[in-house]
N, C-alpha and C positions, 0 to 999 in steps of 0.2 A: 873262180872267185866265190866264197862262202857268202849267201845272201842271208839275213835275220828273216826269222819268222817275224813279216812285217807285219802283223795284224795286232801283235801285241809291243810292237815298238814303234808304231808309225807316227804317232810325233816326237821320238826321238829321230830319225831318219831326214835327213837334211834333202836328199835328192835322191829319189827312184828312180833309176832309170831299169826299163823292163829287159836290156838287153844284158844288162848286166846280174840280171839274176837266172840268167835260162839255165847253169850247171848247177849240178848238185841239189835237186828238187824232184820228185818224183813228177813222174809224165801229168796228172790230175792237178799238178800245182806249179806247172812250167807257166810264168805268166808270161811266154813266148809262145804257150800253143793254145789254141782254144780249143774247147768239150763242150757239143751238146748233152746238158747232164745224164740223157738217156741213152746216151752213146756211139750216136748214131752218125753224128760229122765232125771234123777236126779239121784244120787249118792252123798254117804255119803262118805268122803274123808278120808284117815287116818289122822287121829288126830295129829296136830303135823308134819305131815312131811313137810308140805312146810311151807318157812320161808322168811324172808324177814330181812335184818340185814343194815342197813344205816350208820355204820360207813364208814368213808372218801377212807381209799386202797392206794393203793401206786400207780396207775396207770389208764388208762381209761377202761369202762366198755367193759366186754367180756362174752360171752354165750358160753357153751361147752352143748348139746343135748348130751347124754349114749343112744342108743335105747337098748342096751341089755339090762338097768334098767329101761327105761323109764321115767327119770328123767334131766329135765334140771336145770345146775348150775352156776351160776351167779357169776362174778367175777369184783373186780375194780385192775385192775394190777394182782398180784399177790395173793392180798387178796377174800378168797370168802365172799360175799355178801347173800347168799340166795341157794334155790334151789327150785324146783316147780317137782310135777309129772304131767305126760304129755301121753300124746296120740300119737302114731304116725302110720305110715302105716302098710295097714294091708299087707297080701302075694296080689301079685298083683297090689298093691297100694304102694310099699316102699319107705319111705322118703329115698332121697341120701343122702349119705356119705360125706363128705369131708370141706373144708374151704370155709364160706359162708360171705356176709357180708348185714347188713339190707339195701335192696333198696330202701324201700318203707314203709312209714307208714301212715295208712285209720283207721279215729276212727270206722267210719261203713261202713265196708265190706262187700258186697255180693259176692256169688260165681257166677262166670258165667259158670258155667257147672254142676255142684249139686244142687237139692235142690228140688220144687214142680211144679207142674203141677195142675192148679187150673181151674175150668169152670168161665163162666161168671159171674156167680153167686156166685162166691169164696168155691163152694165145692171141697174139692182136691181128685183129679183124680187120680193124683201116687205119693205114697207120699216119694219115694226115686227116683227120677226121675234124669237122667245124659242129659242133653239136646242136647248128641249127640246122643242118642240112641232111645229116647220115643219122641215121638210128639206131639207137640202142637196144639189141637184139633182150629177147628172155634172158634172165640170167647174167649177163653181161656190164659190163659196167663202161664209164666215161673217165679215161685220166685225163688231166689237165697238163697240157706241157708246165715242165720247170722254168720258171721265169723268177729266179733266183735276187736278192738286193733289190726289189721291186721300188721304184720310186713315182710314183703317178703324179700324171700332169694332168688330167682333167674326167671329166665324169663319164666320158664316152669308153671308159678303160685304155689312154694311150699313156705308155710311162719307159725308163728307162732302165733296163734289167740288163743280168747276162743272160748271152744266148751266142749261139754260130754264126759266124760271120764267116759263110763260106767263099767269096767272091769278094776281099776285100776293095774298097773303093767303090762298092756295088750294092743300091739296094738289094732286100732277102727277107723281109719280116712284113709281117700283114698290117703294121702301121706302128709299134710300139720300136723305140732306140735300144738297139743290142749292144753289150761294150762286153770285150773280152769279161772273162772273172774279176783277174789282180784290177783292172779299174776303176769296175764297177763296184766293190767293198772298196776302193780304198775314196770311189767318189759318196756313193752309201755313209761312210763313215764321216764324212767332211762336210754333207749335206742335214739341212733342217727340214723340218715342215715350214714351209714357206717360202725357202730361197727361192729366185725368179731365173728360170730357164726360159730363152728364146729361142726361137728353131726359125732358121732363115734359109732363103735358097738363094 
Protein backbone atom coordinates (compact mmCIF):
# COMPACT_ATOMS: atom_id res chain seq x y z
CA UNK A 1 0.00 0.00 0.00
CA UNK A 2 1.45 3.53 -1.08
CA UNK A 3 1.46 5.87 2.12
CA UNK A 4 1.66 10.11 1.37
CA UNK A 5 4.39 11.93 2.52
CA UNK A 6 2.36 12.75 5.74
CA UNK A 7 4.16 15.66 6.89
CA UNK A 8 2.96 17.70 4.16
CA UNK A 9 -0.73 16.23 4.02
CA UNK A 10 -1.48 15.53 7.64
CA UNK A 11 -4.52 17.26 7.88
CA UNK A 12 -5.70 16.00 4.85
CA UNK A 13 -5.15 12.36 6.16
CA UNK A 14 -8.30 11.13 7.88
CA UNK A 15 -6.67 8.00 9.79
CA UNK A 16 -2.99 7.01 10.31
CA UNK A 17 -2.49 4.04 10.99
CA UNK A 18 1.44 3.22 11.33
CA UNK A 19 0.99 -0.43 10.18
CA UNK A 20 -0.26 0.55 7.19
CA UNK A 21 2.56 2.60 6.04
CA UNK A 22 5.63 0.15 6.80
CA UNK A 23 6.05 -0.64 2.59
CA UNK A 24 7.35 1.41 0.22
CA UNK A 25 9.34 3.88 2.70
CA UNK A 26 13.02 3.81 3.04
CA UNK A 27 14.36 1.94 6.44
CA UNK A 28 14.92 5.93 8.16
CA UNK A 29 11.31 6.66 7.53
CA UNK A 30 9.55 3.21 8.32
CA UNK A 31 7.28 4.57 10.93
CA UNK A 32 7.18 0.68 12.00
CA UNK A 33 10.92 0.76 12.97
CA UNK A 34 12.67 3.02 15.29
CA UNK A 35 16.42 4.81 14.81
CA UNK A 36 18.52 6.27 17.39
CA UNK A 37 19.44 9.22 15.28
CA UNK A 38 23.07 8.14 15.83
CA UNK A 39 22.56 4.82 14.84
CA UNK A 40 23.18 3.03 17.26
CA UNK A 41 19.65 0.91 18.28
CA UNK A 42 16.63 -0.05 16.21
CA UNK A 43 13.50 -1.84 17.17
CA UNK A 44 10.83 -3.44 15.47
CA UNK A 45 7.59 -1.80 17.03
CA UNK A 46 4.33 -3.58 17.60
CA UNK A 47 2.41 -3.51 14.59
CA UNK A 48 -0.37 -1.57 14.89
CA UNK A 49 -0.33 -0.09 18.25
CA UNK A 50 0.39 3.43 17.64
CA UNK A 51 -2.06 5.45 15.68
CA UNK A 52 -2.78 8.52 14.64
CA UNK A 53 -6.82 9.47 14.00
CA UNK A 54 -7.33 13.36 12.65
CA UNK A 55 -10.87 13.53 13.16
CA UNK A 56 -11.97 17.18 14.54
CA UNK A 57 -12.88 16.42 18.83
CA UNK A 58 -14.95 18.29 20.73
CA UNK A 59 -12.34 20.35 22.33
CA UNK A 60 -8.43 21.45 22.39
CA UNK A 61 -5.71 18.89 22.21
CA UNK A 62 -4.58 17.10 25.38
CA UNK A 63 -1.71 14.33 26.36
CA UNK A 64 -2.40 11.91 29.31
CA UNK A 65 1.45 9.78 29.45
CA UNK A 66 0.24 5.81 31.57
CA UNK A 67 3.99 4.96 32.79
CA UNK A 68 2.48 1.79 34.12
CA UNK A 69 1.67 0.98 30.33
CA UNK A 70 4.03 2.98 28.77
CA UNK A 71 1.83 4.43 26.42
CA UNK A 72 0.99 8.00 25.60
CA UNK A 73 -2.62 9.05 24.55
CA UNK A 74 -3.73 11.69 22.60
CA UNK A 75 -6.96 13.62 22.99
CA UNK A 76 -8.98 16.74 21.26
CA UNK A 77 -11.43 17.51 24.22
CA UNK A 78 -12.94 14.65 25.07
CA UNK A 79 -12.39 12.69 22.08
CA UNK A 80 -9.23 10.41 21.77
CA UNK A 81 -7.14 11.08 18.74
CA UNK A 82 -4.30 8.49 18.84
CA UNK A 83 -1.95 6.87 21.15
CA UNK A 84 1.88 6.15 20.76
CA UNK A 85 4.23 3.73 22.90
CA UNK A 86 6.76 5.56 24.67
CA UNK A 87 9.84 5.11 26.74
CA UNK A 88 10.20 6.75 29.88
CA UNK A 89 12.49 6.69 33.11
CA UNK A 90 14.31 4.17 34.16
CA UNK A 91 14.68 3.48 38.46
CA UNK A 92 16.92 6.42 39.17
CA UNK A 93 15.90 8.34 36.21
CA UNK A 94 11.83 8.54 36.77
CA UNK A 95 9.66 10.67 34.81
CA UNK A 96 7.26 12.83 37.30
CA UNK A 97 4.05 12.53 37.92
CA UNK A 98 1.49 14.89 37.77
CA UNK A 99 -0.15 18.08 35.54
CA UNK A 100 2.37 19.37 32.96
CA UNK A 101 1.89 21.77 30.15
CA UNK A 102 4.22 22.11 26.79
CA UNK A 103 6.78 24.89 27.42
CA UNK A 104 8.80 24.57 24.80
CA UNK A 105 9.13 23.37 21.39
CA UNK A 106 13.00 22.68 19.35
CA UNK A 107 12.69 20.81 16.07
CA UNK A 108 16.43 19.77 16.86
CA UNK A 109 17.32 19.23 20.29
CA UNK A 110 20.36 18.43 21.93
CA UNK A 111 20.72 17.31 25.27
CA UNK A 112 22.98 19.26 27.34
CA UNK A 113 23.92 16.63 29.88
CA UNK A 114 23.84 13.11 27.96
CA UNK A 115 25.30 12.11 25.15
CA UNK A 116 29.25 11.66 23.74
CA UNK A 117 32.44 12.49 24.49
CA UNK A 118 34.45 12.49 21.17
CA UNK A 119 38.51 13.35 20.66
CA UNK A 120 39.75 15.62 18.17
CA UNK A 121 39.64 13.63 15.82
CA UNK A 122 36.00 12.60 16.29
CA UNK A 123 36.69 9.10 17.72
CA UNK A 124 34.33 8.62 20.66
CA UNK A 125 35.77 8.21 23.96
CA UNK A 126 32.42 7.42 26.05
CA UNK A 127 30.04 6.67 24.43
CA UNK A 128 27.27 7.10 27.27
CA UNK A 129 28.78 10.01 28.65
CA UNK A 130 26.62 12.34 31.43
CA UNK A 131 28.63 15.75 31.23
CA UNK A 132 28.47 16.11 34.93
CA UNK A 133 30.40 13.25 35.62
CA UNK A 134 33.00 12.21 32.67
CA UNK A 135 35.38 14.73 31.25
CA UNK A 136 36.16 16.39 28.56
CA UNK A 137 39.67 15.52 27.49
CA UNK A 138 42.09 18.56 25.69
CA UNK A 139 40.98 18.99 22.57
CA UNK A 140 37.96 17.04 22.63
CA UNK A 141 34.50 17.95 22.60
CA UNK A 142 30.73 17.06 24.31
CA UNK A 143 27.89 15.98 21.76
CA UNK A 144 24.66 16.12 22.92
CA UNK A 145 22.23 13.06 22.16
CA UNK A 146 19.59 13.87 19.43
CA UNK A 147 16.36 14.51 21.10
CA UNK A 148 14.57 15.28 17.97
CA UNK A 149 10.48 17.35 18.18
CA UNK A 150 11.63 18.31 21.53
CA UNK A 151 8.55 19.25 23.49
CA UNK A 152 9.23 20.31 27.42
CA UNK A 153 7.26 19.83 30.20
CA UNK A 154 8.99 21.61 33.01
CA UNK A 155 12.24 23.50 34.05
CA UNK A 156 14.10 20.48 35.40
CA UNK A 157 14.75 19.49 31.32
CA UNK A 158 11.90 16.61 31.25
CA UNK A 159 9.95 16.61 27.81
CA UNK A 160 8.77 14.49 25.17
CA UNK A 161 10.94 13.73 21.96
CA UNK A 162 12.05 10.81 19.73
CA UNK A 163 14.31 8.47 20.83
CA UNK A 164 14.79 4.37 21.08
CA UNK A 165 12.63 2.39 22.51
CA UNK A 166 14.57 -0.51 22.63
CA UNK A 167 12.47 -2.77 25.20
CA UNK A 168 9.17 -1.76 24.22
CA UNK A 169 6.66 -1.82 27.24
CA UNK A 170 9.81 -0.93 29.21
CA UNK A 171 11.31 1.94 30.74
CA UNK A 172 14.90 3.04 28.92
CA UNK A 173 15.51 6.92 29.26
CA UNK A 174 17.02 8.93 32.08
CA UNK A 175 13.46 10.54 32.75
CA UNK A 176 12.43 12.57 29.52
CA UNK A 177 9.19 10.48 27.13
CA UNK A 178 10.64 8.88 23.94
CA UNK A 179 7.91 8.17 20.98
CA UNK A 180 8.97 6.50 17.90
CA UNK A 181 9.72 9.38 14.98
CA UNK A 182 6.25 9.20 12.82
CA UNK A 183 4.50 10.11 16.42
CA UNK A 184 6.34 12.27 17.84
CA UNK A 185 6.15 15.20 14.50
CA UNK A 186 2.88 14.22 13.87
CA UNK A 187 2.13 14.80 17.93
CA UNK A 188 4.86 18.05 17.51
CA UNK A 189 2.76 19.13 14.97
CA UNK A 190 -0.73 19.04 16.71
CA UNK A 191 0.68 20.25 19.92
CA UNK A 192 1.03 24.17 21.30
CA UNK A 193 2.82 25.97 23.83
CA UNK A 194 0.65 25.30 26.62
CA UNK A 195 -1.47 22.19 26.02
CA UNK A 196 -1.69 20.17 29.39
CA UNK A 197 0.07 16.87 29.41
CA UNK A 198 -0.48 14.52 32.55
CA UNK A 199 1.77 11.57 33.38
CA UNK A 200 0.03 9.13 35.60
CA UNK A 201 1.14 5.70 36.80
Amino acid sequence: MHCPAFLKVLGAIPVLLLASCATGLQSGDDPGLQHDLDGEHTYQSETGYSYWDNRPGDGPMRVTVDLSEQTAYFFKGTVPVGKSRVATGLPGHRTPTGSFTVMEKVVDKRSTLYGRIVSSTGEVLVSEADIRRDEVPPGGRFVGAAMPYWMRLNSSGIGMHVGPIPNPGLPASHGCIRMPKTMAQILYANVSVGTPVKVVR
